[in-house]
N, C-alpha and C positions, 0 to 999 in steps of 0.2 A: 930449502929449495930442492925441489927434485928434479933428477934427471931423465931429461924427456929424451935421447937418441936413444939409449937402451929397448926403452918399450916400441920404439917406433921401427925400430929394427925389427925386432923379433914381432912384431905383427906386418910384416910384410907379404906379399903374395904375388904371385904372378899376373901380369899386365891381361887383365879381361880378353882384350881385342887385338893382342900380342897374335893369339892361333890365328884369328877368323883373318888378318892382316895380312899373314902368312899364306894361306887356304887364297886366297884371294889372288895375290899376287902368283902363286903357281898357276890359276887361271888365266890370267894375263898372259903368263910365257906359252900356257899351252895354246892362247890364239896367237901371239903372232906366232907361234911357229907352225900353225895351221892357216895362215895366213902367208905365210913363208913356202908354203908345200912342203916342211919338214912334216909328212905322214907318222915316222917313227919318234920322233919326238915328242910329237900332241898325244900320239897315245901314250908314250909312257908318262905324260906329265898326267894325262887327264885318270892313267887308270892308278897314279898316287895319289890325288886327289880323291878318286871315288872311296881307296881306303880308308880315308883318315875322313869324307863327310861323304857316307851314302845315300843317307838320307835328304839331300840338299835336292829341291827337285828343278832350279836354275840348273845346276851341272849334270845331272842326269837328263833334264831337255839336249845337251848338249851332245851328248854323250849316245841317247837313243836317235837324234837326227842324223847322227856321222854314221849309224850303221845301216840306213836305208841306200 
Protein backbone atom coordinates (compact mmCIF):
# COMPACT_ATOMS: atom_id res chain seq x y z
CA UNK A 1 0.00 0.00 0.00
CA UNK A 2 1.27 3.35 -0.79
CA UNK A 3 0.92 6.43 0.74
CA UNK A 4 -1.27 8.84 -0.89
CA UNK A 5 -1.21 12.31 1.69
CA UNK A 6 2.57 12.69 0.95
CA UNK A 7 2.31 13.15 -2.80
CA UNK A 8 -0.96 14.91 -2.44
CA UNK A 9 0.69 17.46 -0.40
CA UNK A 10 3.46 18.20 -2.12
CA UNK A 11 1.49 18.59 -5.37
CA UNK A 12 -0.53 21.29 -4.12
CA UNK A 13 -1.01 24.95 -5.44
CA UNK A 14 -2.63 27.92 -4.92
CA UNK A 15 -6.58 28.24 -5.41
CA UNK A 16 -6.94 29.39 -9.32
CA UNK A 17 -9.79 32.04 -8.50
CA UNK A 18 -8.31 32.73 -4.87
CA UNK A 19 -6.69 36.33 -6.75
CA UNK A 20 -9.51 36.98 -9.35
CA UNK A 21 -11.96 36.62 -5.80
CA UNK A 22 -9.78 38.85 -4.24
CA UNK A 23 -9.62 41.59 -7.35
CA UNK A 24 -13.11 41.38 -7.34
CA UNK A 25 -14.27 41.90 -4.02
CA UNK A 26 -11.78 45.09 -3.72
CA UNK A 27 -14.08 46.23 -6.64
CA UNK A 28 -17.01 45.81 -4.56
CA UNK A 29 -15.67 47.97 -1.65
CA UNK A 30 -14.49 50.42 -4.19
CA UNK A 31 -18.30 50.93 -5.36
CA UNK A 32 -19.83 51.17 -2.25
CA UNK A 33 -17.60 53.47 -1.17
CA UNK A 34 -18.25 55.50 -4.33
CA UNK A 35 -21.62 54.94 -3.71
CA UNK A 36 -21.08 56.22 -0.23
CA UNK A 37 -19.27 59.52 -1.48
CA UNK A 38 -16.20 58.22 0.17
CA UNK A 39 -14.09 60.08 -3.03
CA UNK A 40 -10.74 59.20 -1.19
CA UNK A 41 -11.39 55.75 -0.75
CA UNK A 42 -12.78 54.54 -4.19
CA UNK A 43 -9.71 55.99 -5.47
CA UNK A 44 -7.32 54.36 -3.36
CA UNK A 45 -9.12 51.07 -3.65
CA UNK A 46 -9.63 51.39 -7.50
CA UNK A 47 -5.98 52.82 -8.05
CA UNK A 48 -4.91 49.17 -6.15
CA UNK A 49 -6.74 47.39 -8.19
CA UNK A 50 -5.62 49.01 -11.48
CA UNK A 51 -2.00 47.79 -10.09
CA UNK A 52 -2.33 44.48 -9.48
CA UNK A 53 -5.07 44.09 -12.98
CA UNK A 54 -4.40 46.94 -15.60
CA UNK A 55 -5.24 45.33 -18.23
CA UNK A 56 -8.93 44.55 -17.06
CA UNK A 57 -10.89 46.90 -19.41
CA UNK A 58 -14.43 46.30 -16.86
CA UNK A 59 -12.23 48.48 -14.20
CA UNK A 60 -10.48 50.69 -16.43
CA UNK A 61 -14.25 51.59 -17.94
CA UNK A 62 -14.63 52.51 -14.44
CA UNK A 63 -11.84 54.20 -13.76
CA UNK A 64 -11.78 56.39 -17.24
CA UNK A 65 -15.64 57.39 -16.68
CA UNK A 66 -14.76 58.86 -12.99
CA UNK A 67 -12.38 61.10 -14.60
CA UNK A 68 -14.65 62.96 -16.94
Amino acid sequence: MQPTLPPLVASRSEVPLADAHNRLMLFYQASLNAYAGYRDEWARDMELLMRVEPDNPYYRWFVSSSEH
